[in-house]
VMD Tcl script that builds the backbone (N, CA, C; Angstrom):
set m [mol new atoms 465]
animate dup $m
set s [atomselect $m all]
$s set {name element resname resid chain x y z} {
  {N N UNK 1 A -5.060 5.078 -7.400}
  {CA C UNK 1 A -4.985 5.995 -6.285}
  {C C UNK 1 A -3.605 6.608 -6.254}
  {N N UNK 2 A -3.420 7.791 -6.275}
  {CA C UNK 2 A -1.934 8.732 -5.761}
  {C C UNK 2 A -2.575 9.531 -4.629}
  {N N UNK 3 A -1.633 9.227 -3.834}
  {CA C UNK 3 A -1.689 10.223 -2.526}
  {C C UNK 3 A -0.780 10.674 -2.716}
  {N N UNK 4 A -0.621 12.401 -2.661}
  {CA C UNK 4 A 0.540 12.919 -2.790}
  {C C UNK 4 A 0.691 14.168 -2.266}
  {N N UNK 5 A 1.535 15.165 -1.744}
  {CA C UNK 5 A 1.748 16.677 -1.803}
  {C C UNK 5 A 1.442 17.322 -3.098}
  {N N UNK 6 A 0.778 18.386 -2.981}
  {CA C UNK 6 A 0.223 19.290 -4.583}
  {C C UNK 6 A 1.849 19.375 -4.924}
  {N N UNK 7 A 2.796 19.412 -4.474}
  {CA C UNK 7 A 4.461 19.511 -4.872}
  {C C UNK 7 A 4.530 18.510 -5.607}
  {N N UNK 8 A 4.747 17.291 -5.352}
  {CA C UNK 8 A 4.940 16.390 -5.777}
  {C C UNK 8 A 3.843 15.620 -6.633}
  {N N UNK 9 A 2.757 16.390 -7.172}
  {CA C UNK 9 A 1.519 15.200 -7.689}
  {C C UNK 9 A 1.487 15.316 -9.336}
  {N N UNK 10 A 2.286 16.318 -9.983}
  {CA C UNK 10 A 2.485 16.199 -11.063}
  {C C UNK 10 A 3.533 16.108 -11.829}
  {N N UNK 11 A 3.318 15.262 -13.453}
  {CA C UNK 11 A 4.548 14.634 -13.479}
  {C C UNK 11 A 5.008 15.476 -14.868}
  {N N UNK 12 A 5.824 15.558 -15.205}
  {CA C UNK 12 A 6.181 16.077 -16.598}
  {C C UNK 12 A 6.021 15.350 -17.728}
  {N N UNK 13 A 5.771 15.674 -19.045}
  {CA C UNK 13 A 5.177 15.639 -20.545}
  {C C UNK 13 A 5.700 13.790 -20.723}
  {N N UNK 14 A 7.024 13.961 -20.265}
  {CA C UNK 14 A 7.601 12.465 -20.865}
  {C C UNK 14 A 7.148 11.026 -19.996}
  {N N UNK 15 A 7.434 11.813 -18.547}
  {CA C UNK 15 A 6.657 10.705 -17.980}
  {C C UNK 15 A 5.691 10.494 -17.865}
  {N N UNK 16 A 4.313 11.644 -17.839}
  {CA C UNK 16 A 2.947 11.125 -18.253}
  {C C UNK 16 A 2.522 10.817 -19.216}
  {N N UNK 17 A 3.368 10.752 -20.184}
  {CA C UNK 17 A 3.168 9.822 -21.313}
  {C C UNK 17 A 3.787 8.418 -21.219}
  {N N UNK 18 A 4.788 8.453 -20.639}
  {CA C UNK 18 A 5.055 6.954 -20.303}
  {C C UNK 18 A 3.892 6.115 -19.213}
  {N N UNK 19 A 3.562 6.490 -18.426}
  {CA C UNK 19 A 2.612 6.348 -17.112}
  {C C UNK 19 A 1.485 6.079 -18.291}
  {N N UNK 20 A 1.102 6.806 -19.086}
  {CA C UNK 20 A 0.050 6.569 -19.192}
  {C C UNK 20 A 0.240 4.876 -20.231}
  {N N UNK 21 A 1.318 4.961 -21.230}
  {CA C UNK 21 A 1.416 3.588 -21.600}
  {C C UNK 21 A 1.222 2.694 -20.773}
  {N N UNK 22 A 2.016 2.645 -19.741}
  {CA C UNK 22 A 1.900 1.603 -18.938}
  {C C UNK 22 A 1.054 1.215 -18.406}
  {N N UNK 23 A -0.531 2.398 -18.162}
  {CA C UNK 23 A -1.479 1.666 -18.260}
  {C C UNK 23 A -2.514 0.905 -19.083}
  {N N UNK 24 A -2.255 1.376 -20.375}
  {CA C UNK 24 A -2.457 0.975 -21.619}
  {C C UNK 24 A -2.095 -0.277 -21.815}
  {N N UNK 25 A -0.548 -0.760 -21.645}
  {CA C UNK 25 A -0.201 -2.285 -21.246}
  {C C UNK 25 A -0.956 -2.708 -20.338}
  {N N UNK 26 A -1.078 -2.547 -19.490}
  {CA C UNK 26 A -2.073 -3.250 -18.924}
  {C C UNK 26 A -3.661 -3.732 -18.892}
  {N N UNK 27 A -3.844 -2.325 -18.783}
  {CA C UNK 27 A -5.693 -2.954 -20.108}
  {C C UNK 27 A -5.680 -3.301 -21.219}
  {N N UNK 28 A -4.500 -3.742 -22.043}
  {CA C UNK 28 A -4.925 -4.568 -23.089}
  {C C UNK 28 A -3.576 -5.576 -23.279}
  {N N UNK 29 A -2.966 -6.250 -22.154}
  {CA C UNK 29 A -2.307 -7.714 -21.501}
  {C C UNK 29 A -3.162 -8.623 -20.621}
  {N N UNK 30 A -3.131 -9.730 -21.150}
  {CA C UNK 30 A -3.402 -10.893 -20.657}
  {C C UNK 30 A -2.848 -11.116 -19.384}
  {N N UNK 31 A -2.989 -10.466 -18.253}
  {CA C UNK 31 A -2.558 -10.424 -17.147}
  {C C UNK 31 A -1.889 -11.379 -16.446}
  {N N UNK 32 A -3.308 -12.551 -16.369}
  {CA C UNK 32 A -3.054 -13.778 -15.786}
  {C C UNK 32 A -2.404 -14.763 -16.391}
  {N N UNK 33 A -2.130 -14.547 -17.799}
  {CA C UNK 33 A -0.907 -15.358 -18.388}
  {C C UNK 33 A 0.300 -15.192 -18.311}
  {N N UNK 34 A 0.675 -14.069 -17.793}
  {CA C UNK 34 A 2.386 -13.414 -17.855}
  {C C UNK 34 A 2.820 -14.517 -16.697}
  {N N UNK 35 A 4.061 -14.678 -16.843}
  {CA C UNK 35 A 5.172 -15.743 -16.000}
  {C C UNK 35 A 5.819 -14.983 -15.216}
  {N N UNK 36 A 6.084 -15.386 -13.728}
  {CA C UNK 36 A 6.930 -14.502 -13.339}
  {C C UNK 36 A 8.352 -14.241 -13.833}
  {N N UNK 37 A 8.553 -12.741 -13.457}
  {CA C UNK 37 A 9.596 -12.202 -14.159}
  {C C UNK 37 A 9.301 -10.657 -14.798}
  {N N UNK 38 A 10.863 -10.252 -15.797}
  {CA C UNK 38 A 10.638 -8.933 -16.330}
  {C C UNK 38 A 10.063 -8.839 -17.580}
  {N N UNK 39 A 9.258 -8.166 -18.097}
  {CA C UNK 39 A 8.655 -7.957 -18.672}
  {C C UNK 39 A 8.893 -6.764 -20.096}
  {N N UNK 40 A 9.363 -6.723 -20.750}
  {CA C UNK 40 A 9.501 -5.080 -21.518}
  {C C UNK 40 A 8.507 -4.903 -21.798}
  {N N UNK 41 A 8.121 -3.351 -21.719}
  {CA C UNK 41 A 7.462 -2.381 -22.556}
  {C C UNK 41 A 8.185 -2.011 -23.392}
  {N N UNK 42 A 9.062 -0.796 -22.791}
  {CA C UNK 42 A 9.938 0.227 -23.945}
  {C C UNK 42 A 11.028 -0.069 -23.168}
  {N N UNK 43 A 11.537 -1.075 -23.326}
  {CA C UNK 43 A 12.985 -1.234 -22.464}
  {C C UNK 43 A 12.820 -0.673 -21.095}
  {N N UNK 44 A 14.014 -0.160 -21.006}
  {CA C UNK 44 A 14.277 0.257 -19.405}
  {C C UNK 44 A 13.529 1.758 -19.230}
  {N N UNK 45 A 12.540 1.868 -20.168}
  {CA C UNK 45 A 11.733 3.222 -19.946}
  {C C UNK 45 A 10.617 2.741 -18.911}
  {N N UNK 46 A 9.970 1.407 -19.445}
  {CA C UNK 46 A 8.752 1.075 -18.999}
  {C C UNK 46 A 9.233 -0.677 -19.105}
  {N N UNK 47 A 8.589 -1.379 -18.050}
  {CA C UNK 47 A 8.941 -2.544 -17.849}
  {C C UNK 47 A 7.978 -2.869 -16.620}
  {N N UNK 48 A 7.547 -4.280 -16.598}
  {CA C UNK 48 A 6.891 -4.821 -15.727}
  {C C UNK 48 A 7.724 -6.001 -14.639}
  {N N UNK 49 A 7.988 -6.135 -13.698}
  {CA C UNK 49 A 8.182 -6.932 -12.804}
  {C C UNK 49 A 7.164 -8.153 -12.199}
  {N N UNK 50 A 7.001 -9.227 -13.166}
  {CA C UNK 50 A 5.350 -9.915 -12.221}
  {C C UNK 50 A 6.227 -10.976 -11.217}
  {N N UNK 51 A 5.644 -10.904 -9.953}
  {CA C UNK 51 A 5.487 -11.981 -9.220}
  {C C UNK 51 A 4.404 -12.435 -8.528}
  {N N UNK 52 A 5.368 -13.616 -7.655}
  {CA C UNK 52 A 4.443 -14.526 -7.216}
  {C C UNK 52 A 5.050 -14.493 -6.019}
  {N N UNK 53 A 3.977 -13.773 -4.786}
  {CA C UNK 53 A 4.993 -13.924 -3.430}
  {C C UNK 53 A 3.448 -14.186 -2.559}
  {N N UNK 54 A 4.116 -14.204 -1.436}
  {CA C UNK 54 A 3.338 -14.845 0.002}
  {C C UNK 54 A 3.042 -13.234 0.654}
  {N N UNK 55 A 2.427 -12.445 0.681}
  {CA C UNK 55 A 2.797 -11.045 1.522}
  {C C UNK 55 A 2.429 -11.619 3.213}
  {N N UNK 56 A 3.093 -10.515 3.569}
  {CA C UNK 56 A 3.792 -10.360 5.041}
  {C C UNK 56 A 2.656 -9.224 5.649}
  {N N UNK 57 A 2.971 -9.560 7.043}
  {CA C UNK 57 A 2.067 -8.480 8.120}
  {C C UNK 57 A 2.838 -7.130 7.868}
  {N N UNK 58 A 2.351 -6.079 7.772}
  {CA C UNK 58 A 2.946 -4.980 7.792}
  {C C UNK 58 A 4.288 -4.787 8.567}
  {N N UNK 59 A 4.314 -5.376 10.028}
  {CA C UNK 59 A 5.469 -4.826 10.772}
  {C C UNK 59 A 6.544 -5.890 10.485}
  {N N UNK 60 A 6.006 -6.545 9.503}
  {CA C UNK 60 A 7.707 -7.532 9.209}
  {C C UNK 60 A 8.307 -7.034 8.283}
  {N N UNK 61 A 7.785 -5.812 7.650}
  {CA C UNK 61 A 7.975 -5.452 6.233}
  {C C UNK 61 A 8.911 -3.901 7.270}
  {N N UNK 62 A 9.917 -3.651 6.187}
  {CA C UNK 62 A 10.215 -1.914 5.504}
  {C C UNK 62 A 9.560 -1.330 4.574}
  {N N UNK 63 A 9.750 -0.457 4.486}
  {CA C UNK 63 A 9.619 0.851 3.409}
  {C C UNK 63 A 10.451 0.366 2.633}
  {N N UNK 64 A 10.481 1.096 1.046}
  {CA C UNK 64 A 11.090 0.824 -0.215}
  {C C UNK 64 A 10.497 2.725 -0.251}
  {N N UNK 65 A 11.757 2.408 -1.201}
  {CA C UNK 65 A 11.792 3.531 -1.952}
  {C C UNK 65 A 12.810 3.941 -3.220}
  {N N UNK 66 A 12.304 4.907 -4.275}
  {CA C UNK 66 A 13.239 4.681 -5.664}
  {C C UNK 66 A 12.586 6.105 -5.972}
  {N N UNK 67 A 14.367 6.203 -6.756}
  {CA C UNK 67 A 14.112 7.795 -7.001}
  {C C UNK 67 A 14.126 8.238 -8.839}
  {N N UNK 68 A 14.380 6.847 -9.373}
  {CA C UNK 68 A 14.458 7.238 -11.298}
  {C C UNK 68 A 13.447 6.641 -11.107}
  {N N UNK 69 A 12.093 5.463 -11.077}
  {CA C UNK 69 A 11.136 5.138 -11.420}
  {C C UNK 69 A 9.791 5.375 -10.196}
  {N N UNK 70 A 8.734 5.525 -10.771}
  {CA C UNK 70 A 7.467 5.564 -10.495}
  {C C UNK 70 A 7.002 3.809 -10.498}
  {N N UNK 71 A 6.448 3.651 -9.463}
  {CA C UNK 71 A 5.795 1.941 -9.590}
  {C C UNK 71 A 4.347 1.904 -9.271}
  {N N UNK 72 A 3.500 0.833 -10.736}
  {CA C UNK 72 A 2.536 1.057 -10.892}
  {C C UNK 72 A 1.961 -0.323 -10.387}
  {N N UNK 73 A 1.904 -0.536 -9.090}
  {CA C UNK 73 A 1.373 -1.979 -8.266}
  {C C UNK 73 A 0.068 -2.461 -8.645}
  {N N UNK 74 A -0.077 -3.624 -9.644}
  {CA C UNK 74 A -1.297 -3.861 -10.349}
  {C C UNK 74 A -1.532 -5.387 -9.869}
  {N N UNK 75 A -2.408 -5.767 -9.239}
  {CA C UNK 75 A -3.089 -7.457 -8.368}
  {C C UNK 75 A -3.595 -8.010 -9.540}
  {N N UNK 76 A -2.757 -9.011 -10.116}
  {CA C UNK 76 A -3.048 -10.155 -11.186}
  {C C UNK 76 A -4.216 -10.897 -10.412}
  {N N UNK 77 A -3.922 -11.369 -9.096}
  {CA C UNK 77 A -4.327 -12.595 -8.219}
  {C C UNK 77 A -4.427 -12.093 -6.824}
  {N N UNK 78 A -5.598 -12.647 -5.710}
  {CA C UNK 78 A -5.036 -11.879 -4.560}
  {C C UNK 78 A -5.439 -10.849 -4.445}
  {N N UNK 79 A -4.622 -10.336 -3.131}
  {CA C UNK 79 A -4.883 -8.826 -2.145}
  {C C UNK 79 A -3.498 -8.681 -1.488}
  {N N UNK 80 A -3.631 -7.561 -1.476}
  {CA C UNK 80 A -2.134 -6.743 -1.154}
  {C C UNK 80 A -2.628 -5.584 -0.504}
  {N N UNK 81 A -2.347 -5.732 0.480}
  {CA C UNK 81 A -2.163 -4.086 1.343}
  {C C UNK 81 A -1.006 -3.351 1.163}
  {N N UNK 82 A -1.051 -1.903 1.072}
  {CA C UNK 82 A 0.272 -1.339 0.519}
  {C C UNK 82 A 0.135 -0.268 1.335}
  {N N UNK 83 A 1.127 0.132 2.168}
  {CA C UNK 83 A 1.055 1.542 2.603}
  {C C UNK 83 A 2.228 2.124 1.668}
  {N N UNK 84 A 1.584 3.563 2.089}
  {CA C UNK 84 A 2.202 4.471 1.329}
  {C C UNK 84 A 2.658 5.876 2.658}
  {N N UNK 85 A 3.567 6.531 2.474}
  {CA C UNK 85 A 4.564 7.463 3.490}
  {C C UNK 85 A 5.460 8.490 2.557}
  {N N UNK 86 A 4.969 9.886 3.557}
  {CA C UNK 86 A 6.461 10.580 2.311}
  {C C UNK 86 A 7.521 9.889 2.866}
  {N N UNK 87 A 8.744 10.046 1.305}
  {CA C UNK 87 A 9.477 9.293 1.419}
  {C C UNK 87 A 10.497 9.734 3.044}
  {N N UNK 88 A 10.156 11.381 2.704}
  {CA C UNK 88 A 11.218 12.826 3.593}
  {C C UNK 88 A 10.302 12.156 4.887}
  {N N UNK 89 A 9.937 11.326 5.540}
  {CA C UNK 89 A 9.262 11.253 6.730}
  {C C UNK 89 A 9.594 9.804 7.464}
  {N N UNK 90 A 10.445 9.356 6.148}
  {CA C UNK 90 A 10.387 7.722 6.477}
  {C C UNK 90 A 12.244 7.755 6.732}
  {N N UNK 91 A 12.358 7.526 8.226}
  {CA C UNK 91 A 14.017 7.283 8.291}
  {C C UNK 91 A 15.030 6.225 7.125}
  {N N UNK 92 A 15.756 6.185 6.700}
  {CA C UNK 92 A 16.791 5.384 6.290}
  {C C UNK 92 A 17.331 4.138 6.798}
  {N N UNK 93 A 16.560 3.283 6.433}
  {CA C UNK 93 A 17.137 1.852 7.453}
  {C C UNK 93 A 18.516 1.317 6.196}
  {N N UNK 94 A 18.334 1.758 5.219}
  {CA C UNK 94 A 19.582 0.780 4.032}
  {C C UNK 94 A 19.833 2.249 2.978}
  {N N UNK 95 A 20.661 2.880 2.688}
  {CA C UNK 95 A 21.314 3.899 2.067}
  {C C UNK 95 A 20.732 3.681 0.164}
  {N N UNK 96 A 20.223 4.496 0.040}
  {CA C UNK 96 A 19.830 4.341 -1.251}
  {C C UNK 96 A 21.285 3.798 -2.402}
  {N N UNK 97 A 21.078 2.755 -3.186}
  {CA C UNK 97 A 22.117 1.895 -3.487}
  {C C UNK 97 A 21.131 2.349 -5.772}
  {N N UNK 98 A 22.434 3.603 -6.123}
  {CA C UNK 98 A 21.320 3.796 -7.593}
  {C C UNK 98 A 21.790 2.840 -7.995}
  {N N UNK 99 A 22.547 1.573 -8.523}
  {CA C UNK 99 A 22.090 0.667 -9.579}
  {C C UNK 99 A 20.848 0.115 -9.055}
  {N N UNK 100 A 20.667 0.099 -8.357}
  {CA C UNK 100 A 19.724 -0.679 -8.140}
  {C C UNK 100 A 17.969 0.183 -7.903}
  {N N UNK 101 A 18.027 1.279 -7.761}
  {CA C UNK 101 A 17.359 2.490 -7.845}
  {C C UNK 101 A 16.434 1.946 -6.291}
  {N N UNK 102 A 16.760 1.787 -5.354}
  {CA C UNK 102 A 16.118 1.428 -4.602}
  {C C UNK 102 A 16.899 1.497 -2.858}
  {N N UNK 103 A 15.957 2.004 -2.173}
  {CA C UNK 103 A 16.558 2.405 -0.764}
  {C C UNK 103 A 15.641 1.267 0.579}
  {N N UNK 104 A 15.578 1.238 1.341}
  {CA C UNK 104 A 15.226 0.900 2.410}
  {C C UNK 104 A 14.785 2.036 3.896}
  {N N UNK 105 A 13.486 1.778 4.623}
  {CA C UNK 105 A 13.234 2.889 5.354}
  {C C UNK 105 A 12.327 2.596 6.308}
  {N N UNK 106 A 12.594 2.993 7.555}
  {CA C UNK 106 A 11.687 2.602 8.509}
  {C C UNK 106 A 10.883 3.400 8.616}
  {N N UNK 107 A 9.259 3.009 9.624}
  {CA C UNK 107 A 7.816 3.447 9.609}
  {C C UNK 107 A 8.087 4.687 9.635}
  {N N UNK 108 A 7.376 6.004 9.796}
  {CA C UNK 108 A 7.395 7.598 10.088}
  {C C UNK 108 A 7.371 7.408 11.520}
  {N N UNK 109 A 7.444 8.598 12.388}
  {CA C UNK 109 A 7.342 8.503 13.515}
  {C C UNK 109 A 5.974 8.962 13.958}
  {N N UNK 110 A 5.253 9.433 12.868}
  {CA C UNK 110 A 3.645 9.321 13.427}
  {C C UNK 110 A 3.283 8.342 12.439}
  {N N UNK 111 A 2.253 6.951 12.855}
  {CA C UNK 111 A 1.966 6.718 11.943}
  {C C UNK 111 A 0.547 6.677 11.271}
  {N N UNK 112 A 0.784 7.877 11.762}
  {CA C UNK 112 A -1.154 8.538 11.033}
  {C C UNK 112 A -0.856 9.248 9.291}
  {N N UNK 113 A 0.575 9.499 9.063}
  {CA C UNK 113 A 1.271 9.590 7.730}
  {C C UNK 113 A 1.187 8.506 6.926}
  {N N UNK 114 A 1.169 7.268 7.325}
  {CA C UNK 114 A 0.672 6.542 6.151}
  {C C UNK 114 A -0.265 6.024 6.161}
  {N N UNK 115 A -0.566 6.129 4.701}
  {CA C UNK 115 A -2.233 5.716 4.221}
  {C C UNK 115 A -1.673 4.198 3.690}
  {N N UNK 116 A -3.210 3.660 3.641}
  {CA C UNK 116 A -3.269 1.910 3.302}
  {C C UNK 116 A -4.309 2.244 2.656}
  {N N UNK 117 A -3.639 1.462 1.730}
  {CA C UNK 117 A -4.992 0.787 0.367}
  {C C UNK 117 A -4.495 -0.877 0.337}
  {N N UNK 118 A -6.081 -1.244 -0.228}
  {CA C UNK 118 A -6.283 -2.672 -0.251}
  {C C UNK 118 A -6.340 -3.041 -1.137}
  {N N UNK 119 A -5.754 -3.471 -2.084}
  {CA C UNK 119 A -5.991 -3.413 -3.461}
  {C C UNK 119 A -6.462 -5.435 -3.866}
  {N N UNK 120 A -7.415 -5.288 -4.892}
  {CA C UNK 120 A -7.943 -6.867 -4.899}
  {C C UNK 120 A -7.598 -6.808 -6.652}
  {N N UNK 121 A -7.901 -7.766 -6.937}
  {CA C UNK 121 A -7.531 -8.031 -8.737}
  {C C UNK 121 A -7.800 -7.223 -8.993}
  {N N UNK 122 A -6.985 -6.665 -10.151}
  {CA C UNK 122 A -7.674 -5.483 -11.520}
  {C C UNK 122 A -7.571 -4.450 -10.354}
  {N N UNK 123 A -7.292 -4.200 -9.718}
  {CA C UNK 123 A -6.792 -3.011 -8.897}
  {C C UNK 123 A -5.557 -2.294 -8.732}
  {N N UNK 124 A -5.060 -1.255 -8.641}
  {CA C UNK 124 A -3.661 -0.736 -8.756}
  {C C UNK 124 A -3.509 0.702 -7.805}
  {N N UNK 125 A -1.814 0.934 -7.318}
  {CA C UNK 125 A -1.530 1.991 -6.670}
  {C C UNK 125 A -0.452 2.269 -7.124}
  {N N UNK 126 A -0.378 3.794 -7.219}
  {CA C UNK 126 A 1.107 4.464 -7.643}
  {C C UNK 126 A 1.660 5.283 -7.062}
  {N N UNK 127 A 3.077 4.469 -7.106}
  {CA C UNK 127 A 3.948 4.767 -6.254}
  {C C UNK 127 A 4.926 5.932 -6.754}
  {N N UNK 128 A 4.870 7.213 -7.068}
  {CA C UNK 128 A 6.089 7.835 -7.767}
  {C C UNK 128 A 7.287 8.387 -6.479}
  {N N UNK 129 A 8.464 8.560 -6.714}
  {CA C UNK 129 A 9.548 8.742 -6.133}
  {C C UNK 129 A 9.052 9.178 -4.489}
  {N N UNK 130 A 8.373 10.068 -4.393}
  {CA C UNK 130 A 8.285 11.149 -3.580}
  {C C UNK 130 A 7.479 10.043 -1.960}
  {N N UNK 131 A 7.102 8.993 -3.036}
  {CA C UNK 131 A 6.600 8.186 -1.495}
  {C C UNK 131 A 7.080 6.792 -1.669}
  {N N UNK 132 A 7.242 6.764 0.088}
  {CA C UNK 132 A 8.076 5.396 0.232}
  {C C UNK 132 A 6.833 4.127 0.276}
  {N N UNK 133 A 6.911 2.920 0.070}
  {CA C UNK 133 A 5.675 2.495 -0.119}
  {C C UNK 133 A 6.148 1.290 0.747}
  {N N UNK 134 A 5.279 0.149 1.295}
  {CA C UNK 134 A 5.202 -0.809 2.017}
  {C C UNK 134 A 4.768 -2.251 1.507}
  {N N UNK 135 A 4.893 -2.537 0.238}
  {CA C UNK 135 A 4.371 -3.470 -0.702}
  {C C UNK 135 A 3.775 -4.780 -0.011}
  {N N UNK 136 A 3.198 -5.963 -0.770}
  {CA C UNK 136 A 2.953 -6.980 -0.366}
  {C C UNK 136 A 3.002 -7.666 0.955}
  {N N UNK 137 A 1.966 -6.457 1.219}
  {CA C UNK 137 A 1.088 -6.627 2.681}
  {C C UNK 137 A 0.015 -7.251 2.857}
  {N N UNK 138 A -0.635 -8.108 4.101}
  {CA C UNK 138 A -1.684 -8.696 4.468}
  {C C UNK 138 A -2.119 -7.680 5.702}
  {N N UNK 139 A -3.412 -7.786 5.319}
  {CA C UNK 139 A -4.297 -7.365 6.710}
  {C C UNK 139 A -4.833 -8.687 7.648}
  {N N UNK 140 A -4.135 -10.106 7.456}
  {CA C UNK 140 A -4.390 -11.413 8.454}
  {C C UNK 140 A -3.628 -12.378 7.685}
  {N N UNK 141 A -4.273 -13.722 7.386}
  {CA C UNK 141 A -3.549 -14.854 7.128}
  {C C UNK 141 A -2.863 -14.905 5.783}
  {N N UNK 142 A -1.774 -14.454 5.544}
  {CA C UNK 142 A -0.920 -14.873 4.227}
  {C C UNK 142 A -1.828 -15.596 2.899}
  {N N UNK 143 A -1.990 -15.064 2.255}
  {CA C UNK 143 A -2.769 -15.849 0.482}
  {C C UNK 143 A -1.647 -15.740 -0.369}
  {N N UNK 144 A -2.021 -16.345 -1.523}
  {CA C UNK 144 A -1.164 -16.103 -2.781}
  {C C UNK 144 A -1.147 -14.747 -3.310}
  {N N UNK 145 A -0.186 -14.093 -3.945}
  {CA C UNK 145 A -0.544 -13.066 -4.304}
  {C C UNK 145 A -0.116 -13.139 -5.668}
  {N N UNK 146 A -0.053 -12.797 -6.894}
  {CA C UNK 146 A 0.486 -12.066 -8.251}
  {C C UNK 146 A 0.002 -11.242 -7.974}
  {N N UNK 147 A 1.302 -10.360 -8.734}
  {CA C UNK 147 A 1.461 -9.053 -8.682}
  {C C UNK 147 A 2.190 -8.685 -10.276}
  {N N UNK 148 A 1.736 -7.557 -10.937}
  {CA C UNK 148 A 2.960 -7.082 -11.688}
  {C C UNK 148 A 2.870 -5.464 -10.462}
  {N N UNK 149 A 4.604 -5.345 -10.976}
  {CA C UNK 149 A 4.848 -3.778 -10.634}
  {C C UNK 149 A 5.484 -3.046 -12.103}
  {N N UNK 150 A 4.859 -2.266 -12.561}
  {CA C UNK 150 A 5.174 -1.566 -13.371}
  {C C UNK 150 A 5.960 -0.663 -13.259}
  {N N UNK 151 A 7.147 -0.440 -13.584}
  {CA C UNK 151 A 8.285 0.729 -13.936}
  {C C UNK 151 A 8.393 1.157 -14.504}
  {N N UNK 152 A 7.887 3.171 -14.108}
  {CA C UNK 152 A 7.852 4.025 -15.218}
  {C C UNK 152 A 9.348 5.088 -15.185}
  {N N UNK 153 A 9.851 5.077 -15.961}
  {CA C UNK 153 A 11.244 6.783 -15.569}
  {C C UNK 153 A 10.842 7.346 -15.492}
  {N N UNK 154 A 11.184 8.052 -14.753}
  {CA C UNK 154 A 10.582 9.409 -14.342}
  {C C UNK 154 A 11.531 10.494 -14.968}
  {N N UNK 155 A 11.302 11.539 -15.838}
  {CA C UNK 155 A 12.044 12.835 -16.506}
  {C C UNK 155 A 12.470 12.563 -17.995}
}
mol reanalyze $m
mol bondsrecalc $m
mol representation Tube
mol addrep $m
């Protein structure tokens, strides 16, 4: 699933070719064997992040957001609710910090702007720059979750 502005919904030659590897790694990786941790594809082009976390009720959570990679949220194990928000809609709770390619951001002020997907195993959502996303969410009682997040560059 991409929810996006027709502005923002297409990607250029290098990164939809990277995007598309990365899903390629994934339909043909052993999912449920990966350990948590980083993962290479093509180095720091494409790389996987898997964990193992507890997700949280939506309102304990922030926004995330990153402006060199696209993240490709794929459920090893589990359910994950993820909202998704333009990023331009979601205030600044933590100053985008680039080594680390990653910002912090509170809800929109309507929140009929973000959409929720539910994603269950073998399921995935993508996140490219332009939206701030709400990761490893529950819709009730906390489960296990694996997760990989896939990191694509974007340009």
């Amino acid at each position: 699933m991409i929810v996006s502005a027709l502005a923002t919904a297409s990607f250029d030659e290098a990164t939809a070719a990277r995007l598309a590897r990365a899903l390629d790694w994934i339909s043909q990786t052993d999912m449920a064997s990966l350990e948590p941790g980083r993962h290479d594809i093509a180095g720091d082009e494409i790389y996987a992040n898997v964990m193992e976390v507890t997700p949280m009720l939506p309102a304990e959570k922030q926004f995330e957001a990153h402006r060199r990679y696209i993240d490709v949220h794929y459920v090893i194990a589990g359910e994950e609710l993820i909202g998704v928000a333009p990023v331009g809609e979601c205030p600044v709770a933590q100053e985008y910090v680039q080594a680390d390619d990653f910002s912090l951001h509170v809800d929109p002020a309507d929140p009929a702007r973000v959409t929720w997907a539910l994603l269950r195993e073998g399921e995935l959502c993508v996140t490219p720059p332009a939206d701030a996303h709400k990761p490893a969410c529950t819709t009730g009682d906390p489960a296990p979750l694996k997760k990989a997040c896939v990191k694509v560059l974007v340009g």
